[in-house]
N, CA, C and O atoms as a CHARMM CRD file, in Angstrom:
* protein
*
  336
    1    1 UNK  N    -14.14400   6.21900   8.20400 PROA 1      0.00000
    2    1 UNK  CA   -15.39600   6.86200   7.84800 PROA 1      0.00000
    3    1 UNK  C    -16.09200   6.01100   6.78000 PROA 1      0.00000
    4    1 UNK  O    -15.37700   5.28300   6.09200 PROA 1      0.00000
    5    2 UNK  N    -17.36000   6.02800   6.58100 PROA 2      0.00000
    6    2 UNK  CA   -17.94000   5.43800   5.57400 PROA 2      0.00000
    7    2 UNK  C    -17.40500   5.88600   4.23600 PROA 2      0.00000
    8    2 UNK  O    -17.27200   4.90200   3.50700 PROA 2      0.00000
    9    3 UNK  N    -17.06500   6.96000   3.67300 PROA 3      0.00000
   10    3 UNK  CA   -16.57400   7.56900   2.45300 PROA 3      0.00000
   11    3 UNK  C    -15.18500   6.38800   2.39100 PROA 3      0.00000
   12    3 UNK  O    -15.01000   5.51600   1.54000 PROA 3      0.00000
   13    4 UNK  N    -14.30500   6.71600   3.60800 PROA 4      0.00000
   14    4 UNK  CA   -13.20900   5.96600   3.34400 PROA 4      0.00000
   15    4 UNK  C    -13.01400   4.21000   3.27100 PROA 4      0.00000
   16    4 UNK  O    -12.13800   3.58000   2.67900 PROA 4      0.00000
   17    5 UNK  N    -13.75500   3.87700   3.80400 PROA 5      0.00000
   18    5 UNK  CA   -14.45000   2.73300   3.52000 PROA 5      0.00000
   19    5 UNK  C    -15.19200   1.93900   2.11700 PROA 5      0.00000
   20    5 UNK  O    -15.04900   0.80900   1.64900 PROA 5      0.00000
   21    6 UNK  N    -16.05600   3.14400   1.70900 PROA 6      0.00000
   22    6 UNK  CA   -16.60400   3.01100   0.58700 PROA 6      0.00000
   23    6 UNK  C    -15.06300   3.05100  -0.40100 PROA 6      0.00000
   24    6 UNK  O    -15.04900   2.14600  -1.23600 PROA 6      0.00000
   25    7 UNK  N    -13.86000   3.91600  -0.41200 PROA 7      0.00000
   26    7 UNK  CA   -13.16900   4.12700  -1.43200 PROA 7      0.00000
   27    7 UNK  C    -12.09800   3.08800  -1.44700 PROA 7      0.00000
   28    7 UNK  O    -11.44900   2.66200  -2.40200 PROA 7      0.00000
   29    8 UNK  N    -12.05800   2.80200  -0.30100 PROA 8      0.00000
   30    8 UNK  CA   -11.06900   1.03300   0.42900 PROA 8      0.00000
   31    8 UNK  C    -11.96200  -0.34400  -0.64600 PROA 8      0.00000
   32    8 UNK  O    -11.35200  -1.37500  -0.93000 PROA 8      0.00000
   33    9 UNK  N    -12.76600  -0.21100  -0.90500 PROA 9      0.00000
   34    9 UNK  CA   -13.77300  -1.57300  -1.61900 PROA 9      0.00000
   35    9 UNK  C    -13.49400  -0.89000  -3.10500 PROA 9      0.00000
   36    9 UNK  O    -13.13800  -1.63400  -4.01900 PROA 9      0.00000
   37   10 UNK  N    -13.65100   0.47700  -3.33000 PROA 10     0.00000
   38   10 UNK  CA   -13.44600   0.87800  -4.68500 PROA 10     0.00000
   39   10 UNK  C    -12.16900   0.66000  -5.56200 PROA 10     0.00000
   40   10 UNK  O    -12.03700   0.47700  -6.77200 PROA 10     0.00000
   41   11 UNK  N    -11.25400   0.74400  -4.50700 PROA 11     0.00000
   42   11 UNK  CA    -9.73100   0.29900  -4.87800 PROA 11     0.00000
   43   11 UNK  C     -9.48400  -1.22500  -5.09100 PROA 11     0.00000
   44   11 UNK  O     -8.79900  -1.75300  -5.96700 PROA 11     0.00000
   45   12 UNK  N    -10.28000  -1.87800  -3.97700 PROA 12     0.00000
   46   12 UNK  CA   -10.04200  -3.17400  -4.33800 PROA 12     0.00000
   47   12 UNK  C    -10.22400  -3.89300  -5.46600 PROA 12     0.00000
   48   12 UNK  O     -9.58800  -4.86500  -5.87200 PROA 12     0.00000
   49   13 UNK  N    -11.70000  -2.99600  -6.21500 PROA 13     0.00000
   50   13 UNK  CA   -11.96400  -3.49200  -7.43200 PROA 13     0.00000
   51   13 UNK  C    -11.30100  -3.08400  -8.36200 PROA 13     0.00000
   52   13 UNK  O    -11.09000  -3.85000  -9.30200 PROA 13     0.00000
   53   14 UNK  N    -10.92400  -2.12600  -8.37200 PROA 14     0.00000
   54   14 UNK  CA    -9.90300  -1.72900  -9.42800 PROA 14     0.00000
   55   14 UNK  C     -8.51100  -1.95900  -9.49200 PROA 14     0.00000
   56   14 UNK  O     -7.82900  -1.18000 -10.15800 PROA 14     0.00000
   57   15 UNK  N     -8.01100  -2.86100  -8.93200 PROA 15     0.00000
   58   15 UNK  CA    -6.88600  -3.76800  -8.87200 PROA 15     0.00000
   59   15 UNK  C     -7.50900  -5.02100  -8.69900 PROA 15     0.00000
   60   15 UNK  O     -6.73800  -5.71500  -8.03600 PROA 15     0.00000
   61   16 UNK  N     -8.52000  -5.63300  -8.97400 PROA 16     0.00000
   62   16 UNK  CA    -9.25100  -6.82700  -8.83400 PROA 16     0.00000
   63   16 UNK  C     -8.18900  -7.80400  -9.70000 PROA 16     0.00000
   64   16 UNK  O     -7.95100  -8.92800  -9.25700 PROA 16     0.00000
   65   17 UNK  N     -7.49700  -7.30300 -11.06400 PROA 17     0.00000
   66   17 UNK  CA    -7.10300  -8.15100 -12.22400 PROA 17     0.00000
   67   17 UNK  C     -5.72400  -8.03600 -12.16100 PROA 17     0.00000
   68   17 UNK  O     -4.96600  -8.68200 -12.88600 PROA 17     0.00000
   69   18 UNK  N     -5.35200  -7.20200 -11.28300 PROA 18     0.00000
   70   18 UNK  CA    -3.94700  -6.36900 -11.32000 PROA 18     0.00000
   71   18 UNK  C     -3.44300  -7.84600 -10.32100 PROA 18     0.00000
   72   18 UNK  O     -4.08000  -8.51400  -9.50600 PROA 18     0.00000
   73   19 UNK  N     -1.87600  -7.96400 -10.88400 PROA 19     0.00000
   74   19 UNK  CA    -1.18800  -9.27600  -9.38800 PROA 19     0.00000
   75   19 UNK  C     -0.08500  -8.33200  -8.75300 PROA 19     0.00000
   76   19 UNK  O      0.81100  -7.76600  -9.38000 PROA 19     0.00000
   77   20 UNK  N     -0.32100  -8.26800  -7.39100 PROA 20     0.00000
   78   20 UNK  CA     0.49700  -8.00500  -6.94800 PROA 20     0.00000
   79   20 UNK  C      1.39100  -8.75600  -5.88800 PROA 20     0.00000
   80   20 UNK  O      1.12800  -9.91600  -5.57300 PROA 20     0.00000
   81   21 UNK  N      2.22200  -8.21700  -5.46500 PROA 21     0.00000
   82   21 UNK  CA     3.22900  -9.30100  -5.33500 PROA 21     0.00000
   83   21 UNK  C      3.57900  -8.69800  -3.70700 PROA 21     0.00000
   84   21 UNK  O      4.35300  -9.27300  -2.94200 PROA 21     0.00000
   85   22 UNK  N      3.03700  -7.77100  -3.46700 PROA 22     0.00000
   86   22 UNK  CA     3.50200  -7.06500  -1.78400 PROA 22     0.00000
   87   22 UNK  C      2.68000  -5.72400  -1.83600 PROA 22     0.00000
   88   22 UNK  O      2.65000  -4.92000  -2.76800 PROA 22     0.00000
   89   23 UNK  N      1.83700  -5.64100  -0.30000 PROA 23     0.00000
   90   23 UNK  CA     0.99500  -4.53000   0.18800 PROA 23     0.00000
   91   23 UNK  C      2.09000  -3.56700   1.39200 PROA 23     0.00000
   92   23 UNK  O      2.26800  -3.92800   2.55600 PROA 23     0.00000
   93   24 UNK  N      2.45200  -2.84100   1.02800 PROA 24     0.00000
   94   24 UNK  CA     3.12500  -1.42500   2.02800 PROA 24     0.00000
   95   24 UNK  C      1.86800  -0.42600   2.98700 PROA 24     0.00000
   96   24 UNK  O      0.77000  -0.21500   2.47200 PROA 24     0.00000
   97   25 UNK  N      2.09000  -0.06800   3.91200 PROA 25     0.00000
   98   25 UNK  CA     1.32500   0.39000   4.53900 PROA 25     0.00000
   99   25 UNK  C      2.10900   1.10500   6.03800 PROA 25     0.00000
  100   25 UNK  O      2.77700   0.52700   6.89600 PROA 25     0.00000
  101   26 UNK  N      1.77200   2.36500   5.94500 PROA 26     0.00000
  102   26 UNK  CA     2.30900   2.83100   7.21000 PROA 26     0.00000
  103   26 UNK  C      1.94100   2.21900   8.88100 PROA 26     0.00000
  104   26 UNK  O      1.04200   1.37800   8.85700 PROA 26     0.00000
  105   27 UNK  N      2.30900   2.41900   9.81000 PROA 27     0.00000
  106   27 UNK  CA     1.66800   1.96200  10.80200 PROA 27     0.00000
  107   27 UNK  C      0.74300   3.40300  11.39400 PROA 27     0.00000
  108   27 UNK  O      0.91200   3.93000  12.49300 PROA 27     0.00000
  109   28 UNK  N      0.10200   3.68400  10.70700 PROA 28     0.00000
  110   28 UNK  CA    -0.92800   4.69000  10.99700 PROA 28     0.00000
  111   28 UNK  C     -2.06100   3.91500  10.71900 PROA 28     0.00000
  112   28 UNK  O     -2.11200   3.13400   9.76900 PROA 28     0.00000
  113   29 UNK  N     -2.82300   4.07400  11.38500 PROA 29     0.00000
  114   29 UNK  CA    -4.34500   3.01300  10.99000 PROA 29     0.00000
  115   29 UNK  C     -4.52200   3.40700   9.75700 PROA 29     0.00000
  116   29 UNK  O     -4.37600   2.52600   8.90900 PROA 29     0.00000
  117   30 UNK  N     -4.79200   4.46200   9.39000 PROA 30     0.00000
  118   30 UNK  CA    -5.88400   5.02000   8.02900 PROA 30     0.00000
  119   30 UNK  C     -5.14500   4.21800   6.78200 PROA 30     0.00000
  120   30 UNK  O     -5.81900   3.88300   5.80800 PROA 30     0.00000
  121   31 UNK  N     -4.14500   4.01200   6.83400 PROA 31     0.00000
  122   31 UNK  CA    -3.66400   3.94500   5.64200 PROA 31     0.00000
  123   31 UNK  C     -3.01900   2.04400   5.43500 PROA 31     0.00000
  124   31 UNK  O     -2.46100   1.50300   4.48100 PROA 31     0.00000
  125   32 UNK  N     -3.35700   1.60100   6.55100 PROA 32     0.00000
  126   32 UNK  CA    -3.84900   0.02400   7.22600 PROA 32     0.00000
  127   32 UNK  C     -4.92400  -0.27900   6.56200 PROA 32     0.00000
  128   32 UNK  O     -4.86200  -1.14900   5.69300 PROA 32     0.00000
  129   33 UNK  N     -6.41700   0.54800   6.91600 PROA 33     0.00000
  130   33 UNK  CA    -7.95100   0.41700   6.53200 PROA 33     0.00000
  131   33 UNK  C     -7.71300   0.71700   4.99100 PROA 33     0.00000
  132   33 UNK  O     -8.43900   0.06300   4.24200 PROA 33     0.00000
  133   34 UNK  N     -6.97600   1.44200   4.49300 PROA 34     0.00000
  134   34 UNK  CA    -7.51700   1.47200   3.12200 PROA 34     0.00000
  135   34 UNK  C     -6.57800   0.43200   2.41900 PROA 34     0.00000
  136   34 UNK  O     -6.76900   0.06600   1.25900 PROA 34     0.00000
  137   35 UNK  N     -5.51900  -0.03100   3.22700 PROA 35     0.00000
  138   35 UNK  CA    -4.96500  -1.34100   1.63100 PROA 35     0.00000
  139   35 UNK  C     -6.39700  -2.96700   2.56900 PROA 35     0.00000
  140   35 UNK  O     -6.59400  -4.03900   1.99700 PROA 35     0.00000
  141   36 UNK  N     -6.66600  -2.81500   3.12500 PROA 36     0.00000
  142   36 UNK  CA    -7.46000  -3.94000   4.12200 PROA 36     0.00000
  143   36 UNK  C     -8.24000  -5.04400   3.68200 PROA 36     0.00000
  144   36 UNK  O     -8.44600  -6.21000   4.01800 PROA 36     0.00000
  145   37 UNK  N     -8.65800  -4.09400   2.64500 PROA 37     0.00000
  146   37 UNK  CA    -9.74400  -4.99000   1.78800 PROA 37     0.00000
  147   37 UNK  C     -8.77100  -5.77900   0.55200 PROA 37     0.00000
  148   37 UNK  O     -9.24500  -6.82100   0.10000 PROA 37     0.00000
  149   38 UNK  N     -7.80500  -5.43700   0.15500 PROA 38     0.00000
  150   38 UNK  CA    -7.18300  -5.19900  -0.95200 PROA 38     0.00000
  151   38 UNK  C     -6.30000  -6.83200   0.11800 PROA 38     0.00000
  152   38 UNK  O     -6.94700  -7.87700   0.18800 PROA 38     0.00000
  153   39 UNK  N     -5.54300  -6.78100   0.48300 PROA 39     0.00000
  154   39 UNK  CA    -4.92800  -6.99800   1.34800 PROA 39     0.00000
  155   39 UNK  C     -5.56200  -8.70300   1.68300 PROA 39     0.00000
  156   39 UNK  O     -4.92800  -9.75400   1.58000 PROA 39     0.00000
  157   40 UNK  N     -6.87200  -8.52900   2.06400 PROA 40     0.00000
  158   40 UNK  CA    -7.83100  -9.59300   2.91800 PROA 40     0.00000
  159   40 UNK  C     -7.92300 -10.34500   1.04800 PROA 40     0.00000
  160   40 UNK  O     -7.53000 -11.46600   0.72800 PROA 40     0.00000
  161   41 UNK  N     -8.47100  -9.43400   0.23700 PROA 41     0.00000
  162   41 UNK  CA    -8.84200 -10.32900  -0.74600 PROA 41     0.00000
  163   41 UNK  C     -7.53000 -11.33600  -1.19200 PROA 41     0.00000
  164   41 UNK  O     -7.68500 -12.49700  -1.57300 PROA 41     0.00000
  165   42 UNK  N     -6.29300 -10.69300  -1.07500 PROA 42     0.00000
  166   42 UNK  CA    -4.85100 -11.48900  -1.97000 PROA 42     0.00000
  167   42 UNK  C     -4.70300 -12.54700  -0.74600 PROA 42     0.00000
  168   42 UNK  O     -4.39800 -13.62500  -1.25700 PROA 42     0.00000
  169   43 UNK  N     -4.78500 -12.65600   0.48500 PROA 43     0.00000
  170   43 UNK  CA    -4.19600 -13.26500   1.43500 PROA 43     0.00000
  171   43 UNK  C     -2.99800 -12.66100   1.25500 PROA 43     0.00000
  172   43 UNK  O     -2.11200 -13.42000   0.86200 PROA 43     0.00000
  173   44 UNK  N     -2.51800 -10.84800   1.52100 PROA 44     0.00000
  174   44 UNK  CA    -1.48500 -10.76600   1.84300 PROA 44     0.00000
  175   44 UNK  C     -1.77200  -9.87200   3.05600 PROA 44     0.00000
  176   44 UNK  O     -2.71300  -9.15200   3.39100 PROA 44     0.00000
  177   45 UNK  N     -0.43000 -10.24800   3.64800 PROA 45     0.00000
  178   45 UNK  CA    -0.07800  -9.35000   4.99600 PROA 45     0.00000
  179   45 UNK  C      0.91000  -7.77200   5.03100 PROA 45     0.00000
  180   45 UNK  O      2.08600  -7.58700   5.34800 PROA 45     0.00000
  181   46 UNK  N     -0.05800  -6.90600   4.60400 PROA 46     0.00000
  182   46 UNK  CA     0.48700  -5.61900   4.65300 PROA 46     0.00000
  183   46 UNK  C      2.30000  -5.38600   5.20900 PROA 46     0.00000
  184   46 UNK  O      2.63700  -5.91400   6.26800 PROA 46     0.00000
  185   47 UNK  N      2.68100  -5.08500   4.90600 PROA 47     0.00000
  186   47 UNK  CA     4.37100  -4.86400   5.49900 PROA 47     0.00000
  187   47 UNK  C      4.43400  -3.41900   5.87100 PROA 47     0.00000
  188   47 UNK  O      4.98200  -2.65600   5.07500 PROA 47     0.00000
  189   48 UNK  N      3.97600  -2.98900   6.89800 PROA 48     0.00000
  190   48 UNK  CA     3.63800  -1.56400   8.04700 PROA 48     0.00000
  191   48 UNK  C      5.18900  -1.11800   7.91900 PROA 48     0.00000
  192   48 UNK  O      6.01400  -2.02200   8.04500 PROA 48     0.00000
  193   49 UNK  N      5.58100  -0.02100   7.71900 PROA 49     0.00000
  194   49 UNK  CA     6.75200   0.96900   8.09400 PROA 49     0.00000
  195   49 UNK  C      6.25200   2.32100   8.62200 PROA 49     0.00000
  196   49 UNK  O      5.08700   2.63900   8.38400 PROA 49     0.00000
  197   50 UNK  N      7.13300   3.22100   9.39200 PROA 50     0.00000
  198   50 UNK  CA     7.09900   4.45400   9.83600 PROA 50     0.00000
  199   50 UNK  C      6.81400   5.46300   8.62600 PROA 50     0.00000
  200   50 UNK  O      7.47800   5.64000   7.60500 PROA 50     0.00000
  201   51 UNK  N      5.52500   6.12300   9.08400 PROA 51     0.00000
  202   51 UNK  CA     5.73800   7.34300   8.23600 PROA 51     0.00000
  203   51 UNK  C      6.91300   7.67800   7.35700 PROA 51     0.00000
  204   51 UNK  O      6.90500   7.82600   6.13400 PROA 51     0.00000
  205   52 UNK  N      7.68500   7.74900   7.99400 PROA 52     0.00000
  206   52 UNK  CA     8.63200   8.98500   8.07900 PROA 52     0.00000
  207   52 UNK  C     10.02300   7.70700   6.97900 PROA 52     0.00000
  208   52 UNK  O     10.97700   7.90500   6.22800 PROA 52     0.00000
  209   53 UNK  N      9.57500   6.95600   7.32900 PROA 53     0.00000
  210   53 UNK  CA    10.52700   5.48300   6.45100 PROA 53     0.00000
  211   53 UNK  C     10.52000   5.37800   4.86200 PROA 53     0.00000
  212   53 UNK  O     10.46800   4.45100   4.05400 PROA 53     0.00000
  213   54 UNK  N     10.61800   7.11600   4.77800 PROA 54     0.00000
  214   54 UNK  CA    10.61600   6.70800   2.82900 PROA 54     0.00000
  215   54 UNK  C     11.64600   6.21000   2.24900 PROA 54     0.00000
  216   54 UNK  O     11.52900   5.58800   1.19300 PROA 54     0.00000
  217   55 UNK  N     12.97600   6.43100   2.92700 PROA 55     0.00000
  218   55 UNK  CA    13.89000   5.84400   2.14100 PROA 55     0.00000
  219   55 UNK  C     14.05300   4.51700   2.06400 PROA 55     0.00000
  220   55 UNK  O     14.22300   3.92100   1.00100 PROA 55     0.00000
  221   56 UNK  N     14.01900   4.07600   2.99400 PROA 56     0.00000
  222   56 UNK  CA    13.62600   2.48900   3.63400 PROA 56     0.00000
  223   56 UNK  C     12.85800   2.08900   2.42100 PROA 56     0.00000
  224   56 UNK  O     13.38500   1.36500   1.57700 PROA 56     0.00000
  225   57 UNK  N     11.63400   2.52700   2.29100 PROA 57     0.00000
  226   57 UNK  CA    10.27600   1.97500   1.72700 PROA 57     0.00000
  227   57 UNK  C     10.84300   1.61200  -0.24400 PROA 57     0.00000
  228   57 UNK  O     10.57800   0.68100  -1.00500 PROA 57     0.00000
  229   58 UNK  N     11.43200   2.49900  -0.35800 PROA 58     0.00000
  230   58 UNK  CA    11.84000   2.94300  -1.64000 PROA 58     0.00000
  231   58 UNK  C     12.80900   1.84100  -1.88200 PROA 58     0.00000
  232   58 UNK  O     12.67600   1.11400  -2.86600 PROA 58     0.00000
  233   59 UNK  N     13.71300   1.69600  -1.08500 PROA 59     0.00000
  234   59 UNK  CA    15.08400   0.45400  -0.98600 PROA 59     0.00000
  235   59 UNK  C     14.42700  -0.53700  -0.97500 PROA 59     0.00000
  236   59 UNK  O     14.47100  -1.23000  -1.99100 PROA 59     0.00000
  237   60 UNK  N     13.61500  -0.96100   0.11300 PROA 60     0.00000
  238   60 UNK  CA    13.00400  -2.24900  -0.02200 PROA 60     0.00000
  239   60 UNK  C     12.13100  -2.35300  -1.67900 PROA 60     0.00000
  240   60 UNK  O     12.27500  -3.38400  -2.33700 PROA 60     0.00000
  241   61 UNK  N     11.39300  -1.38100  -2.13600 PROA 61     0.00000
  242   61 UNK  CA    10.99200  -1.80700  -3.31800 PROA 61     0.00000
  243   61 UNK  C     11.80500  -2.53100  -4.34100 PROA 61     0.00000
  244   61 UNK  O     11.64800  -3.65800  -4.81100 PROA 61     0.00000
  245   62 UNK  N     13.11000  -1.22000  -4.68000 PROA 62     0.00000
  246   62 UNK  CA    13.96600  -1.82800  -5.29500 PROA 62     0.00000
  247   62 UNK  C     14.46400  -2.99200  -5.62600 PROA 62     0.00000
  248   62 UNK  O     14.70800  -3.60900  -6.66300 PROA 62     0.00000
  249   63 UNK  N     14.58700  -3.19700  -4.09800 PROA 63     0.00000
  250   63 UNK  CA    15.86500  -4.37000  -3.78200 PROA 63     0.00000
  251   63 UNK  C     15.25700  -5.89600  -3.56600 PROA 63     0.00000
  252   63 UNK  O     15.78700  -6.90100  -4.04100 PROA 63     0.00000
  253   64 UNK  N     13.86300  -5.88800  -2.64000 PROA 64     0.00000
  254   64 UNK  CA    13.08700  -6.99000  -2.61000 PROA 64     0.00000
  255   64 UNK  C     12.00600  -7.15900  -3.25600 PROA 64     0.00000
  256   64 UNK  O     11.51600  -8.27400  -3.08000 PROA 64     0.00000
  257   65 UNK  N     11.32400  -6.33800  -4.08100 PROA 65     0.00000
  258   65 UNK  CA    10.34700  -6.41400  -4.98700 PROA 65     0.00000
  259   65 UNK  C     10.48000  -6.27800  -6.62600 PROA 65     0.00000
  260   65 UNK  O      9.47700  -6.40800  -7.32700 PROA 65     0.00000
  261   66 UNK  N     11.60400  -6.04400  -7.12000 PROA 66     0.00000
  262   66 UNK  CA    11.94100  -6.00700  -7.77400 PROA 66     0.00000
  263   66 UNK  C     10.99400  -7.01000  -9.22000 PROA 66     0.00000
  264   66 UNK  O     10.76400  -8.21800  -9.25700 PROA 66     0.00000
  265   67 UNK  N     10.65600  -6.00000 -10.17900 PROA 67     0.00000
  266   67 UNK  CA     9.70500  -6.99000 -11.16500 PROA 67     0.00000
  267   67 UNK  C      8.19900  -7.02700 -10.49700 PROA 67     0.00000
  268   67 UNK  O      7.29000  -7.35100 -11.26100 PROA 67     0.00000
  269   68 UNK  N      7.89500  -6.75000  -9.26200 PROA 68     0.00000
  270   68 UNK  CA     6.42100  -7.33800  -8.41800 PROA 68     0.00000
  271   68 UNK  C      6.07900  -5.83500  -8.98200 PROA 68     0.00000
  272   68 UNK  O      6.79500  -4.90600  -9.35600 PROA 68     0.00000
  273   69 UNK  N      4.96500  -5.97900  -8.89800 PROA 69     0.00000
  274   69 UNK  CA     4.00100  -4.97300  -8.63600 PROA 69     0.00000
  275   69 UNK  C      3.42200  -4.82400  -6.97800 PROA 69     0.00000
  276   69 UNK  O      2.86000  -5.81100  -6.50200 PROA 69     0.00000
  277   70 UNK  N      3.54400  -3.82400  -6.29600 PROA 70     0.00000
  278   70 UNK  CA     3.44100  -3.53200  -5.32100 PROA 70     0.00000
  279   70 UNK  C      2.25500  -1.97800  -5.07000 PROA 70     0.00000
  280   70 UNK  O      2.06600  -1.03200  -5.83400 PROA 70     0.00000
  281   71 UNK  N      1.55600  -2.31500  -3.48000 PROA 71     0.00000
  282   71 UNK  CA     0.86800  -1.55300  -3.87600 PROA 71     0.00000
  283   71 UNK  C      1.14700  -0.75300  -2.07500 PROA 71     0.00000
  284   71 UNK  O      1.03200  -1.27400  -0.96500 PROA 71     0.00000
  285   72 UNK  N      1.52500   0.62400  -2.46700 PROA 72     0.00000
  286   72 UNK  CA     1.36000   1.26800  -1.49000 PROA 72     0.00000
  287   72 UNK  C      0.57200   2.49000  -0.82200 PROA 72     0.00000
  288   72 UNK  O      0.27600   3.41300  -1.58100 PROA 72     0.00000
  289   73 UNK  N      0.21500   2.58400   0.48500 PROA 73     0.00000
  290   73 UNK  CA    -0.58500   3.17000   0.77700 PROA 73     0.00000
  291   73 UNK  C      0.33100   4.22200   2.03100 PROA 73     0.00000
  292   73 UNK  O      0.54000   4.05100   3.23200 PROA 73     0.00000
  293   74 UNK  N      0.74900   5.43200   0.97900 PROA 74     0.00000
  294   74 UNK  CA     1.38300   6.43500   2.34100 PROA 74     0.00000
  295   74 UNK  C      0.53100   8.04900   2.98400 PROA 74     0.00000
  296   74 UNK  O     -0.48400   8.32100   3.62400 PROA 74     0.00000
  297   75 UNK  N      1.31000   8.56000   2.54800 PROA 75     0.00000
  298   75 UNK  CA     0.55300  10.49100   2.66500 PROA 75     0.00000
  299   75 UNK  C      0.69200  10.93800   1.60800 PROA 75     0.00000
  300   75 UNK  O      1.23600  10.45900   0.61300 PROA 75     0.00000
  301   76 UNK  N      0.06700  12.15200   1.81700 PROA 76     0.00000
  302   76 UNK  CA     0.39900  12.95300   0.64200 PROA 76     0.00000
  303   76 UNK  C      1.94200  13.58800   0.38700 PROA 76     0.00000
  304   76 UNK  O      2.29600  13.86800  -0.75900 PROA 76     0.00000
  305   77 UNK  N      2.75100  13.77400   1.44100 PROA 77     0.00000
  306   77 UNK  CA     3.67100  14.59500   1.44600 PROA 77     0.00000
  307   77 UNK  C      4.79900  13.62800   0.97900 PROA 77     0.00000
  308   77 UNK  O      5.86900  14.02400   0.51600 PROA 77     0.00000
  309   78 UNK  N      4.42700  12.21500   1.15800 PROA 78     0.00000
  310   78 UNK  CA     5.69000  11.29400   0.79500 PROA 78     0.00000
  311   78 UNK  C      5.42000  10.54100  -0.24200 PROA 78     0.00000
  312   78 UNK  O      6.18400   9.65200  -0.61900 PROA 78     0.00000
  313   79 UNK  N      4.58300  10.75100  -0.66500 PROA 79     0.00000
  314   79 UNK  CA     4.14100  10.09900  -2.31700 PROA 79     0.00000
  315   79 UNK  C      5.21300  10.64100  -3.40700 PROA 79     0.00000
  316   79 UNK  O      5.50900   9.86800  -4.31800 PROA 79     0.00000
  317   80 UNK  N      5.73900  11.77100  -3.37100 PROA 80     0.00000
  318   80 UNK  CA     6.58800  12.79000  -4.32700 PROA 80     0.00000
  319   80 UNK  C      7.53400  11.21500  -4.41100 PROA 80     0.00000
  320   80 UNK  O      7.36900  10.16900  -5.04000 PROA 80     0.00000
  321   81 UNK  N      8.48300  11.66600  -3.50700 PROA 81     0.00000
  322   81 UNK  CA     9.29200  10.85100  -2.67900 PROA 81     0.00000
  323   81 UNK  C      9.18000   9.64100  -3.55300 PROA 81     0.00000
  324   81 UNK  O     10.04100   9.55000  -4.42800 PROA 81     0.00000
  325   82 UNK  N      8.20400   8.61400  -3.47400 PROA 82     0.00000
  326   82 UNK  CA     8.34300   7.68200  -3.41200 PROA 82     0.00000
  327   82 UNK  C      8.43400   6.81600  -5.07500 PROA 82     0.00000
  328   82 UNK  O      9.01900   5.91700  -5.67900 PROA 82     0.00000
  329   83 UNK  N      7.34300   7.90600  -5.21400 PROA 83     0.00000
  330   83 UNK  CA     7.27000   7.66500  -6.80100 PROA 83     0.00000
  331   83 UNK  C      8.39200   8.00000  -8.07100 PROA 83     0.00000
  332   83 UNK  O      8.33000   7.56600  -9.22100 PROA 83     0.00000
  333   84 UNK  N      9.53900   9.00300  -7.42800 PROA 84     0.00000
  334   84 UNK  CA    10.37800   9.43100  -7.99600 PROA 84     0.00000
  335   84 UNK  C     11.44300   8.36200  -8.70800 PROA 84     0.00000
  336   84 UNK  O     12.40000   8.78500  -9.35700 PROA 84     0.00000
């Protein structure tokens, strides 16, 4: 949607200064389109997992990102989850 679009460019700027080191992203489009811009500006390639792949998502932070700043884009229901 244009709103979501508009808030995909808003994010980008507000991590404009921020380094990150790895983009997460479900394989659901919506949540593809909103790291996209973010994503296109770093030259990084989103790393897509299943919805439903929080534990996964969480391990891989740990274990391969470790120290990075990482930026992920899930649901609402698995954000609890992830951030814990």
């Amino acid at each position: 949607s244009p709103a979501g679009n508009e808030r995909a460019h808003d994010l980008a700027k507000r991590l404009s200064r921020v380094a990150l080191g790895r983009i997460y992203a479900t394989t659901k489009l919506r949540t593809q389109q909103t790291v996209a811009v973010v994503a296109e500006q770093r030259r990084l390639e989103p790393v897509l997992l299943d919805p439903g792949a929080t534990e996964e998502l969480v391990t891989r932070i740990r274990t391969e990102c470790a120290g990075m700043r990482v930026l992920v884009a899930g649901h609402s229901h698995t954000v609890p989850a992830i951030v814990l």
